[in-house]
C-alpha positions as a LaTeX table, in Angstrom:
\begin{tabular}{lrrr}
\hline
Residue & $x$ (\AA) & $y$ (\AA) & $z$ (\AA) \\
\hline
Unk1 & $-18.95$ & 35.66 & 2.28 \\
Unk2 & $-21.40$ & 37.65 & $-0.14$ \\
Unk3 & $-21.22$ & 41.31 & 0.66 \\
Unk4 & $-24.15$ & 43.05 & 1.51 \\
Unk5 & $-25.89$ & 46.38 & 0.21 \\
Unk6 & $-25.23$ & 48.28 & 2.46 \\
Unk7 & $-21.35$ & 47.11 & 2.11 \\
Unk8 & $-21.49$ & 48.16 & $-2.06$ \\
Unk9 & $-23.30$ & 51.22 & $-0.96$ \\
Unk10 & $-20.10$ & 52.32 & 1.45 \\
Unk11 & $-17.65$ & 50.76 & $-1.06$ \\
Unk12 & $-19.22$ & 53.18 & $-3.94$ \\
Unk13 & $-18.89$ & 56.39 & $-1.81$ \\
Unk14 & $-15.79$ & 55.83 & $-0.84$ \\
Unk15 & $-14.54$ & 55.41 & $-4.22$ \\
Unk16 & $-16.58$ & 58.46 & $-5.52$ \\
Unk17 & $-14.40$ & 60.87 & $-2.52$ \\
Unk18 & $-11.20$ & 62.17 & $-3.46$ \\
Unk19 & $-8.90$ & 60.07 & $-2.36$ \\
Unk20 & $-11.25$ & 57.06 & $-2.57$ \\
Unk21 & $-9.61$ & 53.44 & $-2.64$ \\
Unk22 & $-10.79$ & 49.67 & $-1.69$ \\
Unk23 & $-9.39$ & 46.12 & $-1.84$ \\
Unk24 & $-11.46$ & 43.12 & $-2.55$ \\
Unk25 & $-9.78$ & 39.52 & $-2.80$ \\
Unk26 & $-10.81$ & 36.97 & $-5.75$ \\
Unk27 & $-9.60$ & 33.36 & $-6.01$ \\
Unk28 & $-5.86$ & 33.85 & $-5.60$ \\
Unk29 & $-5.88$ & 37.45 & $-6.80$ \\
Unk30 & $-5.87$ & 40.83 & $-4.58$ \\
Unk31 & $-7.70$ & 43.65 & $-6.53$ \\
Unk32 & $-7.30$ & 47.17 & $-5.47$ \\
Unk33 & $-8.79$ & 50.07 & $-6.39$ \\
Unk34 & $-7.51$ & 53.29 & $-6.29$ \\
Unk35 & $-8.58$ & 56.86 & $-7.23$ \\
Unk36 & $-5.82$ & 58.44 & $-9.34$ \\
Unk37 & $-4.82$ & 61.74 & $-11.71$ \\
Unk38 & $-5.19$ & 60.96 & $-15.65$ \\
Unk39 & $-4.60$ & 64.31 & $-16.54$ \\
Unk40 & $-4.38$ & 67.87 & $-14.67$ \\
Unk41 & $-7.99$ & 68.01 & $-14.16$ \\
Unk42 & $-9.31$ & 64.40 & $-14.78$ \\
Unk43 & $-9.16$ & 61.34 & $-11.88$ \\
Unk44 & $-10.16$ & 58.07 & $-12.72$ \\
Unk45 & $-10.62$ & 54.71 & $-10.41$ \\
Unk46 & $-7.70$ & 52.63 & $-11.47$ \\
Unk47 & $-8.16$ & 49.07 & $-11.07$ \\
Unk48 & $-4.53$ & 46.82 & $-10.26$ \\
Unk49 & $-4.27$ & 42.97 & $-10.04$ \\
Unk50 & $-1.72$ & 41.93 & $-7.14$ \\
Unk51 & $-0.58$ & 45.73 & $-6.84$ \\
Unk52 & 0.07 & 45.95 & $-11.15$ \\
Unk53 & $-1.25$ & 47.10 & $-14.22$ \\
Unk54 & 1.68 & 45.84 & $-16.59$ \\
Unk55 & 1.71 & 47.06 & $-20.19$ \\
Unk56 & 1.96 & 44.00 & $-21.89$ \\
Unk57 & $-1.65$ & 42.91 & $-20.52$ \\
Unk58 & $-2.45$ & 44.86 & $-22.88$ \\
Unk59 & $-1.60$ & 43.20 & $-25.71$ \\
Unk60 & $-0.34$ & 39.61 & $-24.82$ \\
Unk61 & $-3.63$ & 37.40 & $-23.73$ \\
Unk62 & $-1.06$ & 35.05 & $-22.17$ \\
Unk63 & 0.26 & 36.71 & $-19.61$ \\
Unk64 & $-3.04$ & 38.54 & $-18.46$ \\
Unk65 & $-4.13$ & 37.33 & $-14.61$ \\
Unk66 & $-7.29$ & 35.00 & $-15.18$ \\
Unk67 & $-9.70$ & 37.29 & $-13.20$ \\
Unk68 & $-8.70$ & 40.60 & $-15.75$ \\
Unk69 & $-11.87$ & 40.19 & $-18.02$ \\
Unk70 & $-13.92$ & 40.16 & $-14.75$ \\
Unk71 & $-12.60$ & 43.68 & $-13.05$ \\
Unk72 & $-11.18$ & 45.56 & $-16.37$ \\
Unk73 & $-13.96$ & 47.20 & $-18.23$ \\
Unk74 & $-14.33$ & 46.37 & $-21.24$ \\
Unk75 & $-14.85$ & 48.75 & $-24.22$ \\
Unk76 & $-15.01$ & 49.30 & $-27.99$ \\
Unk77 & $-13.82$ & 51.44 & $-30.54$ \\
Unk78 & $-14.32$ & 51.82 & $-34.11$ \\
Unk79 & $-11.40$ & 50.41 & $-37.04$ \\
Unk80 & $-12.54$ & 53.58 & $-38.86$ \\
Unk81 & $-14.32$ & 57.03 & $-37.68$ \\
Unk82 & $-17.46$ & 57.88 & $-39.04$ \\
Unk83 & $-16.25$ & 60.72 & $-41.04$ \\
Unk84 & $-13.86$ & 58.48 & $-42.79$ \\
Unk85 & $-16.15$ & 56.04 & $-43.48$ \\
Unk86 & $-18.55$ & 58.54 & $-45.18$ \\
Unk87 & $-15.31$ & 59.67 & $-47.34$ \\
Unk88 & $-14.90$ & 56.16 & $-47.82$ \\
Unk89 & $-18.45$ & 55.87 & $-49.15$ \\
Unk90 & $-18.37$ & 59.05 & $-50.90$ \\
Unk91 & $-15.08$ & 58.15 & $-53.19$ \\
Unk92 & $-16.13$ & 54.64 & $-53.84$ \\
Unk93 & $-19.39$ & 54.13 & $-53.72$ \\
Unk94 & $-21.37$ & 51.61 & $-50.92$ \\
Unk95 & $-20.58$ & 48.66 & $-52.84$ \\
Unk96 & $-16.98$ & 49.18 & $-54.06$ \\
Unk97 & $-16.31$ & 50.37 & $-50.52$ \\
Unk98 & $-17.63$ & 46.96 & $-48.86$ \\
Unk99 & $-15.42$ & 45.20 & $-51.03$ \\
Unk100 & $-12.24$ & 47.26 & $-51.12$ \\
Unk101 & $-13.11$ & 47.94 & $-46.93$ \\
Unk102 & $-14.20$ & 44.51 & $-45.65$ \\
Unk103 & $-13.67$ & 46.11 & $-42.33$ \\
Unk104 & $-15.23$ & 49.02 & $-42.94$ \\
Unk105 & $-18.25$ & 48.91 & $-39.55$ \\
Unk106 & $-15.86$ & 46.71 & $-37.42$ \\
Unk107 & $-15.09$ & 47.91 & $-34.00$ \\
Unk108 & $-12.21$ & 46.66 & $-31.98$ \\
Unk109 & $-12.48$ & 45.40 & $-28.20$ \\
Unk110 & $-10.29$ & 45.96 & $-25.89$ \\
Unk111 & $-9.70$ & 45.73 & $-21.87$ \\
Unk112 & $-9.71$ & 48.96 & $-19.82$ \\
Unk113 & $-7.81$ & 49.43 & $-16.50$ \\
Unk114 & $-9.86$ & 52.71 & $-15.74$ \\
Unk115 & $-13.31$ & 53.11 & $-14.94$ \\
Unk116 & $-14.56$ & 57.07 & $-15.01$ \\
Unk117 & $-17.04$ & 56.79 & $-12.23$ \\
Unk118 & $-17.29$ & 54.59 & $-9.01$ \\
Unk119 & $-21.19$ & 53.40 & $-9.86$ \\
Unk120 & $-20.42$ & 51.62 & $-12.80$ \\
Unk121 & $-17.75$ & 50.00 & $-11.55$ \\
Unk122 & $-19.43$ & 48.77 & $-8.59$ \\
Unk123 & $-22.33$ & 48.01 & $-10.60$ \\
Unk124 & $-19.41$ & 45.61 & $-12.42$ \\
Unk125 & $-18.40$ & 44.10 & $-9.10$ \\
Unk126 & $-21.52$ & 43.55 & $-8.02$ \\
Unk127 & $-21.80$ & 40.50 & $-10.98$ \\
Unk128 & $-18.45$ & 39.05 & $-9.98$ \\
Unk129 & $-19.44$ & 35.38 & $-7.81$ \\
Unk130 & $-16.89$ & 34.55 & $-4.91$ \\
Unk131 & $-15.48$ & 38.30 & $-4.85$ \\
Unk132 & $-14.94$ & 39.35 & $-0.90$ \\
Unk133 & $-14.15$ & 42.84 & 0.32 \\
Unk134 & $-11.09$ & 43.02 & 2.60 \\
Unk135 & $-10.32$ & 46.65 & 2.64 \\
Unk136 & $-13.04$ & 50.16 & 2.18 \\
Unk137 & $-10.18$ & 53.56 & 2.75 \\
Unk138 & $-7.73$ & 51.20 & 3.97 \\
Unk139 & $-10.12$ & 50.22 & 7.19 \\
Unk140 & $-11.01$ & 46.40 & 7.37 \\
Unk141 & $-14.82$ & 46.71 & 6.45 \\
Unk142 & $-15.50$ & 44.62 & 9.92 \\
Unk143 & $-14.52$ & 47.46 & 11.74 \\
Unk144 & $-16.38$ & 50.09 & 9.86 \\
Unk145 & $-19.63$ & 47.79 & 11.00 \\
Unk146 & $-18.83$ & 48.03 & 14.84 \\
\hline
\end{tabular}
């Protein structure tokens, strides 16, 4: 069953509260969401696949759950900083440094667990097909409608 507007809408302010936390099914796979601390004064939405977020997802394509691309967010970050590339550029010259740096403007992409803000990732959600909501602040969203 799709879920509605007005079903994202009370998904995304419960996930922007404190304490915020939701659980949608896909295919075979439960996906929770849960607010948590990242650092002393930081929180961030963490996003677990049948109750994990294992380390070697990470890094090992293999063993990542098939539905991690869709609810991971996915991000990119520069092989080398912009001040070191302008070293780069400075001590070489542009077209020694293309050829000694072949990777010189390449970014790296990677999947993140963590989204910083519940809009974007319900604005994520909202583009996954066949994803149902099971769970808004650990009330069964059928009984939040009566």
């Amino acid at each position: 069953m799709a879920i509605s507007k007005e079903q994202w809408d009370k998904v995304e302010s419960e996930l922007a509260g404190t304490f915020g936390s939701a659980l949608f099914k896909l295919g075979d796979h439960e996906v929770s969401i849960q607010r948590v601390r990242k650092s002393e004064s930081t929180t961030v939405l963490a996003v677990y696949i049948d109750g994990y977020i294992k380390g070697e997802w990470f890094t090992k394509q293999e063993t990542q759950p098939s539905c991690l691309e869709l609810v991971w967010r996915k991000r990119s970050l520069s092989i080398y900083k912009p001040a070191e590339i302008k070293k780069i550029i400075k001590t070489f010259g542009k077209r020694e440094a293309k050829k000694c740096f072949p990777k010189l403007y390449e970014k790296k992409e990677f999947f993140d667990c963590h989204f910083t803000t519940a809009k974007s990732l319900v604005r994520q959600f909202k583009r996954i097909k066949g994803i149902e909501l099971m769970l808004i602040g650990g009330v069964p969203y059928e009984s939040m409608e009566a």
